[in-house]
Legacy VTK file of the C-alpha trace (Angstrom):
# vtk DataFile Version 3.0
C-alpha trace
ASCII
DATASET POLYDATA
POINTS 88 float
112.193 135.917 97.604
109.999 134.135 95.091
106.759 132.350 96.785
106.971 129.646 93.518
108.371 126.769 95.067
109.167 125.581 91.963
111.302 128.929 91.038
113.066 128.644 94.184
114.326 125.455 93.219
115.159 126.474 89.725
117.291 129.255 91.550
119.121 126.810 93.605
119.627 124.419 90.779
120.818 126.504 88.139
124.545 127.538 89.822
125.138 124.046 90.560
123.975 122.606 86.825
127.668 123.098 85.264
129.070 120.930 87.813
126.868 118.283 87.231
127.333 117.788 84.184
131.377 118.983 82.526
130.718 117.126 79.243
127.766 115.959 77.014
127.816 112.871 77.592
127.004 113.661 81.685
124.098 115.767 80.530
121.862 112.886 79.434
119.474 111.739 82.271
116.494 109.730 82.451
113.921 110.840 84.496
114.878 108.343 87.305
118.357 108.960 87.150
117.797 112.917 86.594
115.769 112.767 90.417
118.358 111.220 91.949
120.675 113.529 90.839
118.802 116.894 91.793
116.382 116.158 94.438
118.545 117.108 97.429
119.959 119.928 95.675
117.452 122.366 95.703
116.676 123.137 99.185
118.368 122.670 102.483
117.170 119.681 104.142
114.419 118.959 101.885
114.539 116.120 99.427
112.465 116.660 95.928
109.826 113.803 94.799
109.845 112.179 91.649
107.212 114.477 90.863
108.619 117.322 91.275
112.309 116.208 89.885
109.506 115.896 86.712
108.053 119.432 87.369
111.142 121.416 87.478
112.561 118.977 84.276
109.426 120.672 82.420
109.923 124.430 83.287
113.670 124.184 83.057
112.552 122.615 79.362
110.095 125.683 78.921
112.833 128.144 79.746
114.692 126.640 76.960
117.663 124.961 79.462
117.059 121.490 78.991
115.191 119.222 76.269
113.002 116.474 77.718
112.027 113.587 75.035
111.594 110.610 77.356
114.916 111.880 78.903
116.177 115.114 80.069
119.016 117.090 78.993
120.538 119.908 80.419
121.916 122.816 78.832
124.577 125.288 80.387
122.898 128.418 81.836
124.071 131.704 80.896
124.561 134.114 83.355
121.826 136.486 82.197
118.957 133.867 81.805
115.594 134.631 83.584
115.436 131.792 86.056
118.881 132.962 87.253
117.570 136.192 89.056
113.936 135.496 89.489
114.254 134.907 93.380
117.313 136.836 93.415
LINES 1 89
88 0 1 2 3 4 5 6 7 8 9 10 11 12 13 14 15 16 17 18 19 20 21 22 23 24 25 26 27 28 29 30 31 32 33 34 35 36 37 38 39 40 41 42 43 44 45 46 47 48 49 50 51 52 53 54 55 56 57 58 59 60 61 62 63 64 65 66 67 68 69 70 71 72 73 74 75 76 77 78 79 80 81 82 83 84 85 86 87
């Protein structure tokens, strides 16, 4: 199990991104509206902050999954991608 906090989420997130979003036009969040979409999905119980809704935005955007330019967008996963097995 990962001790990141921040990977952990990623590794909840990422199984649950292509139901989120089924076309492109449900992959375009703002920030705001992006938290309110993923901050209870991560972790059981546990709601995210705006902050770190923001954080995990970022690293998704440095693992090359989503863009962020004043809004995020999410790419599809593929199964092989890093984030997916990191806490695995």
């Amino acid at each position: 199990m990962c001790d990141d906090p921040s990977q952990r989420a990623i590794a909840a997130l990422l199984p649950k991104l292509p139901s989120l979003h089924p076309d492109l036009v449900s992959r375009l969040y703002t920030t705001e509206t992006w938290h309110e979409k993923v901050k209870a999905l991560c972790f059981d119980n546990v709601e995210l902050s705006a902050k770190d809704a923001e954080v995990l935005a970022k690293q998704l955007a440095d693992g090359g999954l989503c863009v962020r330019q004043g809004e995020v967008r999410c790419s599809r996963p593929s199964t092989d991608h890093p984030f997916r097995s990191c806490c695995s």
